[in-house]
N, C-alpha and C positions, 0 to 999 in steps of 0.2 A: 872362168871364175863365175861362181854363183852370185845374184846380188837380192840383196835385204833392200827396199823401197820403205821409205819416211816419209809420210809425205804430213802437212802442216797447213790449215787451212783455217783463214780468220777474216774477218770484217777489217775492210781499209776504205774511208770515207773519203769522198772529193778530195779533201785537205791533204792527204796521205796519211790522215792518223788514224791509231786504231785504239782500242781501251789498254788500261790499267794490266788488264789479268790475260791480254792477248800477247801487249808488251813481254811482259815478266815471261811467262808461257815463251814464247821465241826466245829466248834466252836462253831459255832451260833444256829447249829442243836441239838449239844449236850445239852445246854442250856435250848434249848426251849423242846427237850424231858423231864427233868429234872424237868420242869415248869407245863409240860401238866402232866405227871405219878404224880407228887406231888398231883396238883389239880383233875384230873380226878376219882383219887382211890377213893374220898369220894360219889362221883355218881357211883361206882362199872364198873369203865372202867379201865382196864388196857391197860398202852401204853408200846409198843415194840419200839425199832429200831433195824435195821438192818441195815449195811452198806455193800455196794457191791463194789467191786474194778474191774475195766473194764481196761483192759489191752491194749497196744496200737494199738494193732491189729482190734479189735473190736470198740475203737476211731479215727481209721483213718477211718473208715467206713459213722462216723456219729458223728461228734467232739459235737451234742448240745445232747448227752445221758449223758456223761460229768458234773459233779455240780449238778445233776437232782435229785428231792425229790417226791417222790410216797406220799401220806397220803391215809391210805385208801383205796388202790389200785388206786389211782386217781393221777396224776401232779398237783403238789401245786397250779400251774397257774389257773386251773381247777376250784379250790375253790374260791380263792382270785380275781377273772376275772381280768389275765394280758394277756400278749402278750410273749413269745419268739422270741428273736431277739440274735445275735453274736457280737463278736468283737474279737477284736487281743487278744491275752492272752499272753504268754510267751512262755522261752526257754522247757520248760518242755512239751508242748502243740506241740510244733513246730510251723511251719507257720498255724497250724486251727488257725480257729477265733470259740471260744468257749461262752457257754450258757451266755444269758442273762437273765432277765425278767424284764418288764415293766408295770405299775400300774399308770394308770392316769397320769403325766409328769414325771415320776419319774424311771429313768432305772437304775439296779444295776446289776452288776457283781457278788457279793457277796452277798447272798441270807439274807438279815436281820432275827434276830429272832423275830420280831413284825408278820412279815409273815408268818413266819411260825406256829407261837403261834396259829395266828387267820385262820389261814388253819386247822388245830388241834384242834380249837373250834369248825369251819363248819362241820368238818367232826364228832365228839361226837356229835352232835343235831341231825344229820341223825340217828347215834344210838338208837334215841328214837322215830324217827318216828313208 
C-alpha cells in the first residue's frame, strides 16, 4: 500500500498551549485526515499524520514554520497555488506576526479543511503518475 504523509507542525509553549488559529487549524487537519484515510483506503493509499510541536526557541527564529502543513513532503500552499503572508496572532505567539495563506482573494489565518482535503487529493493523483 502506498502512503500520503500529513504532517502538522505548530508552536506549543511551556504551559502546553498553543494560539487561537493553531487550535482551530488541528481541528481542521484532524478532520480532513479522517476524510482523506476514509476515502483514499479504497484506492490502496494509506494516509498518516504526524504532528510536530516546535518549541519557542526555534519559533522565535522564524514565527511562519508555525500552523504549517507538509502533504507529501510538499507545503500545502505548494499544491493548492497560495501565497504565504503574516499577521498579529496573540498572547501565546508574543509580538510574531504568525503564518497566513492566501488563495485568490481570500486569506485565512486558520487553515480550512476544504484546503486541505483538496491538497490531499493533489497530492494522491501524483501517486498514480
Amino acid at each position: 500500500m502506498k502512503t500520503l504523509s500529513i504532517l502538522w507542525q505548530r508552536l506549543v509553549n511551556e504551559s502546553g498551549q498553543t494560539c487561537e488559529r493553531c487550535t482551530v487549524t488541528g481541528s481542521t487537519v484532524e478532520n480532513a485526515y479522517k476524510k482523506l484515510k476514509k476515502s483514499l483506503v479504497e484506492l490502496g493509499i494509506e494516509v498518516e499524520l504526524k504532528k510536530e510541536i516546535l518549541d519557542f526557541s526555534i519559533f522565535i527564529k522564524d514565527p511562519l514554520q508555525s500552523n504549517r502543513i507538509w502533504i507529501a513532503e510538499r507545503p500545502l500552499e505548494e499544491w493548492i497555488g497560495a501565497t504565504v503572508g503574516k499577521s498579529q496572532c496573540c498572547n501565546v505567539c508574543g509580538d510574531s506576526e504568525c503564518r497566513t495563506i492566501s488563495i485568490n482573494q481570500d486569506t485565512f489565518e486558520n487553515i480550512p479543511e476544504n484546503l486541505i482535503i483538496k491538497a490531499g487529493l493533489l497530492a494522491a493523483a501524483e501517486i498514480f503518475k
